[in-house]
PASEBA-1860 file (N, C-alpha, C; in nm, 3 decimals):
! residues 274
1> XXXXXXXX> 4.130/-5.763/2.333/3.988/-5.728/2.313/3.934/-5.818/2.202 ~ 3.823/-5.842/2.238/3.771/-5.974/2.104/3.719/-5.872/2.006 ~ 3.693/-5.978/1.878/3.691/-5.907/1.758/3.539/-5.829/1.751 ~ 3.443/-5.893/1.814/3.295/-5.840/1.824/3.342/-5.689/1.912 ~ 3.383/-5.673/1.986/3.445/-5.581/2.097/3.508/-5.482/2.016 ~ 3.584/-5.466/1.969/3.670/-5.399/1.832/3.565/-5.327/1.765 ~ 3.516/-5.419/1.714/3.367/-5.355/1.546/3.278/-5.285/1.658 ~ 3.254/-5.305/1.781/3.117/-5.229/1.807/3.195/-5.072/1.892
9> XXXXXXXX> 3.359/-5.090/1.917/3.395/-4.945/1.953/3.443/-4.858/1.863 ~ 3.481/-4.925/1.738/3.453/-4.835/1.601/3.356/-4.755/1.604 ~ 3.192/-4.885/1.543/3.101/-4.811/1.569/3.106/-4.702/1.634 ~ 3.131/-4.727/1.759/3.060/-4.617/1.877/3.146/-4.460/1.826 ~ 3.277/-4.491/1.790/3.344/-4.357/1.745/3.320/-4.321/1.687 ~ 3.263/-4.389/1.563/3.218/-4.323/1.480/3.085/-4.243/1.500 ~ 3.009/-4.312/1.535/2.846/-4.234/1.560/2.881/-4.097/1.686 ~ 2.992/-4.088/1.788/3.061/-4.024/1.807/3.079/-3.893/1.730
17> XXXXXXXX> 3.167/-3.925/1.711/3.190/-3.807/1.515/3.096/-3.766/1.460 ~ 3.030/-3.835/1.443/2.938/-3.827/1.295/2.822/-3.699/1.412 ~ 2.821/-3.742/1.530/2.701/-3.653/1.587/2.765/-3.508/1.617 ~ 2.938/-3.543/1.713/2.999/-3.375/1.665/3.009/-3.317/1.536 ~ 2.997/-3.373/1.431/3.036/-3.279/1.311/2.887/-3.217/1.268 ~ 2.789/-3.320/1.276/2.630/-3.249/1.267/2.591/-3.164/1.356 ~ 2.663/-3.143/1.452/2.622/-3.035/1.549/2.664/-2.948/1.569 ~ 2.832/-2.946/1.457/2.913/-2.842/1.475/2.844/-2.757/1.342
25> XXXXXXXX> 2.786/-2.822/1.225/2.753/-2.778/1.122/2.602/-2.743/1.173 ~ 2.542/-2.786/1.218/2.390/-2.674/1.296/2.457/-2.561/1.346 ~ 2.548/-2.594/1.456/2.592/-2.448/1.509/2.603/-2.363/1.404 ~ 2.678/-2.391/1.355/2.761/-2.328/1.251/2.643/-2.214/1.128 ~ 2.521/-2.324/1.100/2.478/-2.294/1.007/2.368/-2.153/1.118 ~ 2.333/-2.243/1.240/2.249/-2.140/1.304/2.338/-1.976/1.348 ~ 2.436/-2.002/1.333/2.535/-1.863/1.312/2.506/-1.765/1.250 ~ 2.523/-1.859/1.119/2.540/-1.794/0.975/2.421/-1.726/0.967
33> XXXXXXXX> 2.332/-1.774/0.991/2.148/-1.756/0.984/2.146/-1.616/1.059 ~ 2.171/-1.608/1.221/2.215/-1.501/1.296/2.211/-1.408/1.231 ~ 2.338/-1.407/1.170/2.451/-1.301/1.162/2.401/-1.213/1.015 ~ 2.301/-1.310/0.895/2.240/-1.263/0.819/2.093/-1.151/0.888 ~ 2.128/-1.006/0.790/1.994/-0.922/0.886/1.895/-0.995/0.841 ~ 1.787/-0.949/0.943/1.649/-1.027/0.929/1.574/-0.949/0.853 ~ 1.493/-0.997/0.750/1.420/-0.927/0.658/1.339/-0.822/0.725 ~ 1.295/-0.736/0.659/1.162/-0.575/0.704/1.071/-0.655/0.817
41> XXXXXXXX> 1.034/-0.651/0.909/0.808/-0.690/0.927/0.765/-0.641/0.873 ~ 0.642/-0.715/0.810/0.548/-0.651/0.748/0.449/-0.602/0.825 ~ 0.451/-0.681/0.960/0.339/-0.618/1.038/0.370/-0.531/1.140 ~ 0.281/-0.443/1.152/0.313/-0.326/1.253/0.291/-0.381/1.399 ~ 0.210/-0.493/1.416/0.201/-0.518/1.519/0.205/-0.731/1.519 ~ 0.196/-0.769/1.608/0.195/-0.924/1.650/0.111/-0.974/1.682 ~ -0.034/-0.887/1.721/-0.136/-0.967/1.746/-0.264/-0.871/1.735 ~ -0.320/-0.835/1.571/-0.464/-0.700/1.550/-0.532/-0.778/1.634
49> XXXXXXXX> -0.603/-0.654/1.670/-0.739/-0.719/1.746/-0.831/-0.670/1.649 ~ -0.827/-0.592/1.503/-0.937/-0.555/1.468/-0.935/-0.453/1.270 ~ -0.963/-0.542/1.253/-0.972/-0.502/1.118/-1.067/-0.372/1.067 ~ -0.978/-0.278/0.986/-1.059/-0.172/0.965/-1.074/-0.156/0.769 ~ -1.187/-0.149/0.706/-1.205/-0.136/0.579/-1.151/0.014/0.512 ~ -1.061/-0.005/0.458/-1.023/0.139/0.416/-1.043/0.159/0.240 ~ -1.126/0.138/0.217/-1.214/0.096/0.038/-1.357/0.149/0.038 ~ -1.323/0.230/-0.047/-1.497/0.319/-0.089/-1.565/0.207/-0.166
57> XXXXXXXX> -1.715/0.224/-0.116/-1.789/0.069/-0.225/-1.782/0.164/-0.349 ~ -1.756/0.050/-0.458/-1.777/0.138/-0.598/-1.891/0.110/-0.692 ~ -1.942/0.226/-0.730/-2.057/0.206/-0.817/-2.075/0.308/-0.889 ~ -2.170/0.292/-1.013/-2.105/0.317/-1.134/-2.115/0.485/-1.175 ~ -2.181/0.577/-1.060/-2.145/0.682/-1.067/-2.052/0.732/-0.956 ~ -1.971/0.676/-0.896/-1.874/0.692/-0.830/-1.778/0.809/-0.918 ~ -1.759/0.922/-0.800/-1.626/1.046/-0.909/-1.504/1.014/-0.901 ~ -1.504/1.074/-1.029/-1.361/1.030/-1.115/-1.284/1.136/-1.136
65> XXXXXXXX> -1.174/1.118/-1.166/-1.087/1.262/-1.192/-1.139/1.302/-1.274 ~ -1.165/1.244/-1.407/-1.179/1.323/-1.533/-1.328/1.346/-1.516 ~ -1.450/1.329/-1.441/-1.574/1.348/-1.389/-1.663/1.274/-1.491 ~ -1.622/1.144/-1.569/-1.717/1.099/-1.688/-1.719/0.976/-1.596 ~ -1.788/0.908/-1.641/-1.846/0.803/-1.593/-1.717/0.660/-1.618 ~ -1.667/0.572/-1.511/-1.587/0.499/-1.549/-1.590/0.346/-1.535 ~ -1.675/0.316/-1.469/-1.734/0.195/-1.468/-1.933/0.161/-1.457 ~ -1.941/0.101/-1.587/-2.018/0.029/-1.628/-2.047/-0.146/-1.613
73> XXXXXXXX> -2.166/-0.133/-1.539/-2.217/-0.263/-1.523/-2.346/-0.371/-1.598 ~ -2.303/-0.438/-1.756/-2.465/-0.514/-1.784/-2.463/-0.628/-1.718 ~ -2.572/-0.645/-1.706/-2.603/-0.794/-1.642/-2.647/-0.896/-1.745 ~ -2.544/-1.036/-1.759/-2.539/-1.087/-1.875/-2.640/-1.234/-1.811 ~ -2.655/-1.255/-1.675/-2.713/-1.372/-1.655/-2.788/-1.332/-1.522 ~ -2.921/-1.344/-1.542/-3.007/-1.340/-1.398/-3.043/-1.482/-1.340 ~ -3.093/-1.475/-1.197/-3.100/-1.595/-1.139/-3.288/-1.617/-1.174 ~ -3.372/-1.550/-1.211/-3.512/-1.557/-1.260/-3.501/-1.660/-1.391
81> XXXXXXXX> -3.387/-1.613/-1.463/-3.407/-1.711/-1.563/-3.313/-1.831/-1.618 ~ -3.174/-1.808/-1.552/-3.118/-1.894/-1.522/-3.038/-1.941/-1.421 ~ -3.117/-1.933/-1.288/-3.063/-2.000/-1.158/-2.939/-1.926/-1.143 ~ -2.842/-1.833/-1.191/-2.764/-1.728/-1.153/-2.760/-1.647/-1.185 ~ -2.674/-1.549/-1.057/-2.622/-1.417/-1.185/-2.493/-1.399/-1.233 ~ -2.492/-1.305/-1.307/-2.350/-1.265/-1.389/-2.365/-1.155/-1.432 ~ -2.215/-1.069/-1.395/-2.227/-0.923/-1.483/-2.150/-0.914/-1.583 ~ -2.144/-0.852/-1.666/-2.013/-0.815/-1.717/-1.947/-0.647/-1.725
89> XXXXXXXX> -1.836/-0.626/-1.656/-1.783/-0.494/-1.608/-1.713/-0.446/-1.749 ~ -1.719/-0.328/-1.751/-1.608/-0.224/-1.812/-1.561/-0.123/-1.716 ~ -1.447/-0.145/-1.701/-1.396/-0.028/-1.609/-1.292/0.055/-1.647 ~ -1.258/0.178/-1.598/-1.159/0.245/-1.610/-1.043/0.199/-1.505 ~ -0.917/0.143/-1.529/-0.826/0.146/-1.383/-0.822/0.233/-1.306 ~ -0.864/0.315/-1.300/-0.829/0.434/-1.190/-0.972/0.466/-1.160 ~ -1.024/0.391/-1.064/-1.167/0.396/-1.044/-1.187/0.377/-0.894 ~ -1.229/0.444/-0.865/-1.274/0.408/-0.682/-1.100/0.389/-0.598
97> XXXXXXXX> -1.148/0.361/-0.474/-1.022/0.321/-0.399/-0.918/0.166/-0.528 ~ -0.827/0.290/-0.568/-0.739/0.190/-0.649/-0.558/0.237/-0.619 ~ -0.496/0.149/-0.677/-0.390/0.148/-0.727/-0.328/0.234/-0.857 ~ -0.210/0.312/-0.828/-0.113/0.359/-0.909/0.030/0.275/-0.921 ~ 0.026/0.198/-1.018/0.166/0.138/-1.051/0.234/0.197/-1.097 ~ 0.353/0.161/-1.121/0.442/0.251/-1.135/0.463/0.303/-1.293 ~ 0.387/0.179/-1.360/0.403/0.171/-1.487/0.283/0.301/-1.571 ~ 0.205/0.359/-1.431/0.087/0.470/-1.477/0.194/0.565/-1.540
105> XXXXXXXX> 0.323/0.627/-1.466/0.381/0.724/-1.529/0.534/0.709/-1.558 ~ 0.560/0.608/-1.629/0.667/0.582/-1.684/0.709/0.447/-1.814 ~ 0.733/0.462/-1.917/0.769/0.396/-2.013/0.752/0.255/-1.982 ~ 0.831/0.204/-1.876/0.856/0.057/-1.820/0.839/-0.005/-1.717 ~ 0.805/0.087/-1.631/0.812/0.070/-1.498/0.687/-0.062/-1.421 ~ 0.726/-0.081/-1.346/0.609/-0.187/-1.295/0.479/-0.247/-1.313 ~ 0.415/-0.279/-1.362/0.293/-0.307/-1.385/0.189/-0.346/-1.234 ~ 0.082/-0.371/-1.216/0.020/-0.366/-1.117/0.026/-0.528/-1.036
113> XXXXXXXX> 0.031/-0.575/-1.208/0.069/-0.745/-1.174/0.173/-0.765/-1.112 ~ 0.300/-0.674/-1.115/0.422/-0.657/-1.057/0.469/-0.605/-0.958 ~ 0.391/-0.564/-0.883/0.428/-0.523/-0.745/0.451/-0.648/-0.678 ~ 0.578/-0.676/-0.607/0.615/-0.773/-0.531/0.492/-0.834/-0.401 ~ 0.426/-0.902/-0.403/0.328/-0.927/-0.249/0.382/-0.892/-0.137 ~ 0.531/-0.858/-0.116/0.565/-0.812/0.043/0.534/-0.653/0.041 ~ 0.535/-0.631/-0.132/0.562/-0.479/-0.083/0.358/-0.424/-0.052 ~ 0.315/-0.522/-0.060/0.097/-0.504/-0.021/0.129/-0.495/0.110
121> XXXXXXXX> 0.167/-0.519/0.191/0.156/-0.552/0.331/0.295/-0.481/0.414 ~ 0.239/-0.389/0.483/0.338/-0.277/0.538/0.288/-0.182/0.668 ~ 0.370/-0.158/0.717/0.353/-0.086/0.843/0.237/0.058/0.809 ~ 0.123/0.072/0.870/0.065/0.253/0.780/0.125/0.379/0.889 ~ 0.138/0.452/0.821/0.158/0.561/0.879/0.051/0.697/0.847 ~ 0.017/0.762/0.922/-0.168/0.829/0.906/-0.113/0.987/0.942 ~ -0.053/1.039/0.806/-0.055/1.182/0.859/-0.157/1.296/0.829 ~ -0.210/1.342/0.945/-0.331/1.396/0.983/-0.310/1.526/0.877
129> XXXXXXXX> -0.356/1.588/0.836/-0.349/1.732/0.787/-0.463/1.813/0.809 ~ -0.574/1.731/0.835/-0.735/1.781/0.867/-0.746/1.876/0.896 ~ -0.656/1.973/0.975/-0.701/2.124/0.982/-0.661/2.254/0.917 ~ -0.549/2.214/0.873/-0.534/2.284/0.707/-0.622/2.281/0.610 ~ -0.690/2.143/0.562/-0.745/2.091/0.485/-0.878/2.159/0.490 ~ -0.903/2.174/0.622/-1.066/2.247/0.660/-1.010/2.396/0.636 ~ -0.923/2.466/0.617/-0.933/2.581/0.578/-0.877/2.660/0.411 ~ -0.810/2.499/0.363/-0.718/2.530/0.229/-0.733/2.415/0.153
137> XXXXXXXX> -0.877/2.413/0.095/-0.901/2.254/0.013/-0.736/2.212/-0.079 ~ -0.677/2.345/-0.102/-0.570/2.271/-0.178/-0.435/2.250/-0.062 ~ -0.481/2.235/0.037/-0.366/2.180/0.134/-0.237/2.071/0.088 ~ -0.152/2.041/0.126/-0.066/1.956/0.121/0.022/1.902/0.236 ~ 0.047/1.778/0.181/0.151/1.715/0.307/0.277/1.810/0.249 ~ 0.363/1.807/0.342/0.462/1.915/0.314/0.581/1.827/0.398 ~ 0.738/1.841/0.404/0.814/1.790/0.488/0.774/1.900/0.663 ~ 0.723/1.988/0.668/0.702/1.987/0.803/0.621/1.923/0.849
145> XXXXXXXX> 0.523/1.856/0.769/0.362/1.798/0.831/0.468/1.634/0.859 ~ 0.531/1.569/0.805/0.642/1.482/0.823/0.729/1.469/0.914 ~ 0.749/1.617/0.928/0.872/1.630/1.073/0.779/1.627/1.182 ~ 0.646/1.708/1.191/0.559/1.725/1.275/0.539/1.561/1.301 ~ 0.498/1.443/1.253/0.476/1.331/1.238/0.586/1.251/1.344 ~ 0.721/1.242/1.256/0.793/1.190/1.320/0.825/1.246/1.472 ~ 0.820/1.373/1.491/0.846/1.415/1.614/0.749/1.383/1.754 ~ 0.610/1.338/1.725/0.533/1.278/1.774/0.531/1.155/1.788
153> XXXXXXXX> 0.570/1.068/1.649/0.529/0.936/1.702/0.717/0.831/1.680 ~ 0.799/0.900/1.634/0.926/0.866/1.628/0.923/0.852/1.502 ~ 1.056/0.783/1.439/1.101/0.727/1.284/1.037/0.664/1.211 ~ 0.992/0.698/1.080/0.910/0.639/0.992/0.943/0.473/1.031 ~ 0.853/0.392/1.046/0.897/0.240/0.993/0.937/0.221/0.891 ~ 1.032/0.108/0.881/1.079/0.050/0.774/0.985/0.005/0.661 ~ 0.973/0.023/0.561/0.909/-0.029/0.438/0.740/-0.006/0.462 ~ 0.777/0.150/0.516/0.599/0.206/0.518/0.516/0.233/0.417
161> XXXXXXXX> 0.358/0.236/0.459/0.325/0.274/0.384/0.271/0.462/0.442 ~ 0.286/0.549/0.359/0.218/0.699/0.422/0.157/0.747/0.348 ~ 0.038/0.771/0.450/-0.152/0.831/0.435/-0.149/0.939/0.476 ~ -0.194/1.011/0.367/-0.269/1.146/0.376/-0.395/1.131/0.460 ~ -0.421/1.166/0.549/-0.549/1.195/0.605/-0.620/1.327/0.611 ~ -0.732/1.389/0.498/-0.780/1.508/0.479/-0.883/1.540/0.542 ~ -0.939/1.416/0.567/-1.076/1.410/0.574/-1.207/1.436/0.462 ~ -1.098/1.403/0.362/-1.190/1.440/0.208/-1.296/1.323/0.212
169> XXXXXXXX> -1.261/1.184/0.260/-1.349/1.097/0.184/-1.470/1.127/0.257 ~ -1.516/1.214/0.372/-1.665/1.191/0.359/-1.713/1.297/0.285 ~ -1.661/1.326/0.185/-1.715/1.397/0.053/-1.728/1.330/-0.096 ~ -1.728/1.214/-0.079/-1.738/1.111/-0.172/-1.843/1.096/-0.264 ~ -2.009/1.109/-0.129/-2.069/1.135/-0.237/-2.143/1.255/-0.246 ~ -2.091/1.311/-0.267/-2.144/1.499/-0.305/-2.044/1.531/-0.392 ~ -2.093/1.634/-0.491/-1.944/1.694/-0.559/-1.858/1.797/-0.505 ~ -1.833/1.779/-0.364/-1.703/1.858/-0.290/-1.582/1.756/-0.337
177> XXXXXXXX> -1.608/1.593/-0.344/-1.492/1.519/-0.380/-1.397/1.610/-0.464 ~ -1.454/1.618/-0.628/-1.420/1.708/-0.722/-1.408/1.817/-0.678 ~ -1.457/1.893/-0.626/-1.452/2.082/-0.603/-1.391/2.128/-0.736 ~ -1.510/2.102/-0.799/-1.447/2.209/-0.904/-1.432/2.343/-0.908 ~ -1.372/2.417/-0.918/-1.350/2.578/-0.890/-1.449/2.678/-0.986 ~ -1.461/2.785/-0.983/-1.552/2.881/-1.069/-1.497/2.899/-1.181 ~ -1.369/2.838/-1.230/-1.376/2.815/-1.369/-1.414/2.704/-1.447 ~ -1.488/2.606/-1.373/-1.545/2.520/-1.439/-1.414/2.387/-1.442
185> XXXXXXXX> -1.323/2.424/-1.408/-1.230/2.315/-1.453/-1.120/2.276/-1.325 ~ -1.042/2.342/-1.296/-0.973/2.361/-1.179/-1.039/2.270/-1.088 ~ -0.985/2.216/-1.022/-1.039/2.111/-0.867/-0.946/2.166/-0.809 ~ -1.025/2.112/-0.639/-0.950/2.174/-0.576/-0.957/2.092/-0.461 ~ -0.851/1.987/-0.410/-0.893/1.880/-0.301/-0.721/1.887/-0.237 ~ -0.662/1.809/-0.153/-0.586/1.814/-0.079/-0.462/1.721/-0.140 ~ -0.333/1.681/-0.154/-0.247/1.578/-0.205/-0.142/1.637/-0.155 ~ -0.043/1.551/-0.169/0.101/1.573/-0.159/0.175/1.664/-0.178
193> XXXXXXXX> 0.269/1.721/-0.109/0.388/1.836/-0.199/0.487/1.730/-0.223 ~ 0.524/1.787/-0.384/0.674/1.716/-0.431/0.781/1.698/-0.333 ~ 0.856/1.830/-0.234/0.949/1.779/-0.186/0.929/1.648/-0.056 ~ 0.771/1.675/-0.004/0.775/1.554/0.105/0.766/1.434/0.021 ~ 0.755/1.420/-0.097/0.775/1.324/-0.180/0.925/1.236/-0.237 ~ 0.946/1.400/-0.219/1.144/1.328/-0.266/1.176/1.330/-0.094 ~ 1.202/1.394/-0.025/1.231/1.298/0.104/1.182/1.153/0.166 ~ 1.059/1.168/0.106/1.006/0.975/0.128/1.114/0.947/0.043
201> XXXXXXXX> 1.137/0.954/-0.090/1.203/0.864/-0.179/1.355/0.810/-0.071 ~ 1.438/0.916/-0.024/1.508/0.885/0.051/1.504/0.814/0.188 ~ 1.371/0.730/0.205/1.342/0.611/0.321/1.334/0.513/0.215 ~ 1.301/0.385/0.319/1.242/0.238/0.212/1.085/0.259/0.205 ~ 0.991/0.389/0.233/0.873/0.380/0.223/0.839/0.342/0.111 ~ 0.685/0.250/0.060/0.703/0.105/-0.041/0.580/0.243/-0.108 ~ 0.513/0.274/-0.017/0.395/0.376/-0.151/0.369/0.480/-0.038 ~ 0.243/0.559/-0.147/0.220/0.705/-0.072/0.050/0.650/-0.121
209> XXXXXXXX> -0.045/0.717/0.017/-0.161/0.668/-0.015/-0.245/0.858/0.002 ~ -0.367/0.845/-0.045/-0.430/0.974/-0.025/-0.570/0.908/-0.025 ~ -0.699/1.041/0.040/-0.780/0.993/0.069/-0.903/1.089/-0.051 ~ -0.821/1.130/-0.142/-0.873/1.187/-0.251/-0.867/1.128/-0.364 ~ -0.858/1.191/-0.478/-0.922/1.157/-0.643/-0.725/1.136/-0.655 ~ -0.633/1.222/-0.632/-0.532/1.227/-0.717/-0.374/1.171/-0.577 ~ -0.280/1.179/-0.614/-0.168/1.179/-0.536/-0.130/1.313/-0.533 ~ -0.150/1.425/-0.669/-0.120/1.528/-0.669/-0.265/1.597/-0.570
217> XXXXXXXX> -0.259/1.735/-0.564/-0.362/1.810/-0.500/-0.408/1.837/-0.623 ~ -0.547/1.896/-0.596/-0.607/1.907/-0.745/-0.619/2.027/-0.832 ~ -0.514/2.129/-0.782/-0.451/2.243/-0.884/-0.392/2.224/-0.946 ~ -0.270/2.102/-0.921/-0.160/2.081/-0.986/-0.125/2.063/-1.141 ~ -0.083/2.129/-1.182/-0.060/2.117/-1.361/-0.006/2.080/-1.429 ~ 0.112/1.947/-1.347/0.181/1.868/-1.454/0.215/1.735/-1.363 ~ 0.117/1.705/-1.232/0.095/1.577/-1.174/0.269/1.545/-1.167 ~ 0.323/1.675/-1.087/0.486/1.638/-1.026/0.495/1.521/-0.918
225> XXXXXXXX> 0.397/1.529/-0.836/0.438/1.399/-0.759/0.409/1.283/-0.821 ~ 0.334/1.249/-0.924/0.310/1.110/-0.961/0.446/1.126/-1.026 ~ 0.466/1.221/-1.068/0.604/1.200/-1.244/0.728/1.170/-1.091 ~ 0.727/1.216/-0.989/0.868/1.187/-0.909/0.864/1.055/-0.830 ~ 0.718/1.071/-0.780/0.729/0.887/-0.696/0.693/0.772/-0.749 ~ 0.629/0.744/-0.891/0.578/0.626/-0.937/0.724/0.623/-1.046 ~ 0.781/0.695/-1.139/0.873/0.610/-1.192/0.994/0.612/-1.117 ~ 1.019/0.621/-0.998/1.137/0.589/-0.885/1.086/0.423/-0.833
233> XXXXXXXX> 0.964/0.377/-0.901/0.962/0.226/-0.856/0.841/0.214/-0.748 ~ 0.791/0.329/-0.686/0.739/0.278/-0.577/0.601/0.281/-0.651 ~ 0.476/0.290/-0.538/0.305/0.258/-0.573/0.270/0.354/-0.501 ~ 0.134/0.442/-0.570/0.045/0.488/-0.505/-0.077/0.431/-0.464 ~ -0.178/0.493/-0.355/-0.332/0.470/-0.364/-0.442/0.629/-0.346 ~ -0.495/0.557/-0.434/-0.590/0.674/-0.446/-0.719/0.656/-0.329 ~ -0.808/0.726/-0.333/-0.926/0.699/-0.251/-0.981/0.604/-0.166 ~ -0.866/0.655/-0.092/-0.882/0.591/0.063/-0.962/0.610/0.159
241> XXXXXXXX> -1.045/0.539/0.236/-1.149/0.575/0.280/-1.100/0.534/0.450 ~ -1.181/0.574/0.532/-1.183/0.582/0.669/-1.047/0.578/0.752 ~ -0.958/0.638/0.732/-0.798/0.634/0.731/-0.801/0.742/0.945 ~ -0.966/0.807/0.894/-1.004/0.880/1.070/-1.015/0.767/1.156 ~ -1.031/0.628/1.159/-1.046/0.508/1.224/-0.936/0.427/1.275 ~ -0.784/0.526/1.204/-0.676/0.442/1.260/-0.574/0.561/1.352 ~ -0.486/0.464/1.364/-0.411/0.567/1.508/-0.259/0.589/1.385 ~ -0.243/0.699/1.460/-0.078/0.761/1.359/-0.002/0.680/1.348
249> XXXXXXXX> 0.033/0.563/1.415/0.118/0.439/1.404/0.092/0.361/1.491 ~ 0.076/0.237/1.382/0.050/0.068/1.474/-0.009/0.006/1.386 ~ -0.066/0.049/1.289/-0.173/-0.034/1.198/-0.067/-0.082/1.074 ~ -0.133/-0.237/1.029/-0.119/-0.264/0.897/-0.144/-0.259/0.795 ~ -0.131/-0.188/0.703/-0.189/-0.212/0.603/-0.188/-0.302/0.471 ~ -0.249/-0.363/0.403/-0.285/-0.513/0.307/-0.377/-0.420/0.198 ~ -0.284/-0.429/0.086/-0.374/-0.419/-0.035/-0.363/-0.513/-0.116 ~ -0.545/-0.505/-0.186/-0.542/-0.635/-0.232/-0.552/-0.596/-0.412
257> XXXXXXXX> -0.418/-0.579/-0.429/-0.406/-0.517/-0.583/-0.439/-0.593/-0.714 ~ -0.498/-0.609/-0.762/-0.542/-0.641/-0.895/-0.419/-0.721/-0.970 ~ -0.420/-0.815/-1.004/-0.307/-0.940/-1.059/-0.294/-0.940/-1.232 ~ -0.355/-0.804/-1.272/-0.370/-0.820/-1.458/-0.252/-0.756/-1.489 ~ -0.207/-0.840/-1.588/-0.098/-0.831/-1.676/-0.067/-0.661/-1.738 ~ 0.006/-0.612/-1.729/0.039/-0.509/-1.801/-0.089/-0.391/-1.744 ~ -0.088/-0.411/-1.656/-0.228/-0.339/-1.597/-0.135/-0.210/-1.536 ~ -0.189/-0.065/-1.521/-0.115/0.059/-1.539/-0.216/0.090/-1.348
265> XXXXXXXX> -0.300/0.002/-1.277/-0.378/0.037/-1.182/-0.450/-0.075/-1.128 ~ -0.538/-0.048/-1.087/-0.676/-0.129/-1.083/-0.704/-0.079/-0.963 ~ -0.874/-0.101/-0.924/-0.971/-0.101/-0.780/-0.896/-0.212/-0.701 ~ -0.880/-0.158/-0.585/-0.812/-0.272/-0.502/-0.905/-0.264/-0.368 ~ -0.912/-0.369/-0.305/-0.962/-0.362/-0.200/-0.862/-0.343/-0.054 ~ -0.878/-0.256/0.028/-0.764/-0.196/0.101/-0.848/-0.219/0.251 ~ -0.750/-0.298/0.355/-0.779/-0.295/0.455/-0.699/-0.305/0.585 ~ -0.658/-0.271/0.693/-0.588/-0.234/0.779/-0.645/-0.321/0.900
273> XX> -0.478/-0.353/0.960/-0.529/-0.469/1.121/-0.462/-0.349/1.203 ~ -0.566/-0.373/1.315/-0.489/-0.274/1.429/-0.470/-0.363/1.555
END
């Protein structure tokens, strides 16, 4: 065999080789990839056809738990006198459709800036209570209203989020939101029971949302569900609005949580793909 003949069937063995071992190491790696589980979805579905606003507009007599006034608006620049505007806000974090971090009821715990971005975006789950609620303003989700849930629509999704649905928010603007009771102090609106709270804790559900002022119901006298589900790590939402517009499971929900440092909340803007 001549010497040109020789060098070019090297070559060829080699490029040979060189293409089984790159293809044994794709296989190989596309294995490995396999065989690793595939992260949560965040989306409940693959293709919304339709976005639903679940965020009360806020303004500056909007009710508050504590019923004082919590956001204030001056206007520091008009467009009459200088071609724009500008406000400048004072707000309370816990104001309108917002966020509970984790850091609201615990020493260290999360800040609002700190909620991971996968954990905003999650499967919703919409448990109805509306006809309790119409007869027992201090209603609650309970683990049967949960079992009732799952037994209808199957197993919580993975890394849910679960909505109270009371039908409180079209009492938003009247003072039924508050219901304050005939002692002047007492409210009286719909929230969570502790134990369906510690059984969420035992799923990967990422928060608990309500369509009222509190996570607790508004008798409650030492705010047990915030003290059991926010320093276990997870997030609440408060005043959730149109939650009657989505179906018990299929929707996504995307909150758009407030990015401030050491922040214990904030108004978030909350909206759902179906």
């Amino acid at each position: 065999m001549c010497h040109h003949c020789v060098i070019e069937k090297v070559k060829s063995d080699m490029l040979s080789r060189r293409s089984f071992f790159a293809g044994g190491l794709a296989a190989a790696g596309a294995a490995a990839i396999a065989a690793t589980a595939a992260p949560t979805p965040l989306l409940a579905q693959s293709a919304p056809a339709r976005a639903e606003d679940l965020t009360h507009e806020l303004f500056d007599k909007f009710p508050t738990y504590f019923g004082g006034q919590q956001l204030f608006i001056e206007q520091k620049f008009n467009f009459k006198e200088h071609t724009f505007n500008l406000n400048e806000w004072r707000i309370n974090e816990h104001t309108g459709t917002h966020i509970d971090a984790p850091l609201h009821f615990s020493a260290d715990g999360k800040s609002v800036a700190e909620l991971p971005v996968e954990d905003l975006i999650a499967p919703l789950v919409v448990v109805d209570i509306r006809a309790k609620a119409a007869e027992n303003p201090d209603a609650q989700v309970t683990p049967d209203d949960l079992e009732a849930w799952t037994s209808a629509n199957g197993e919580l999704p993975d890394g849910a989020v679960v909505a109270m649905l009371s039908g409180w928010g079209a009492n938003v603007a009247n003072d039924k939101f508050r219901n304050v009771g005939d002692d002047g102090k007492t409210m009286h609106f719909p929230g969570f029971n502790v134990e369906a709270v510690q059984q969420l804790l035992e799923t990967s559900t990422k928060a608990i949302a309500v369509d009222t002022l509190s996570l607790d119901h508004g008798p409650s006298p030492d705010f047990i569900v915030h003290n059991t589900w926010l320093p276990a790590g997870r997030y609440g939402i408060e005043g959730v609005a149109n939650l009657d517009r989505l179906p018990a499971k299929g929707a996504t929900i995307i909150v758009g949580a407030p990015k401030v440092r050491g922040g214990t909340g904030g108004p978030a803007r909350v909206f759902a793909l179906v």
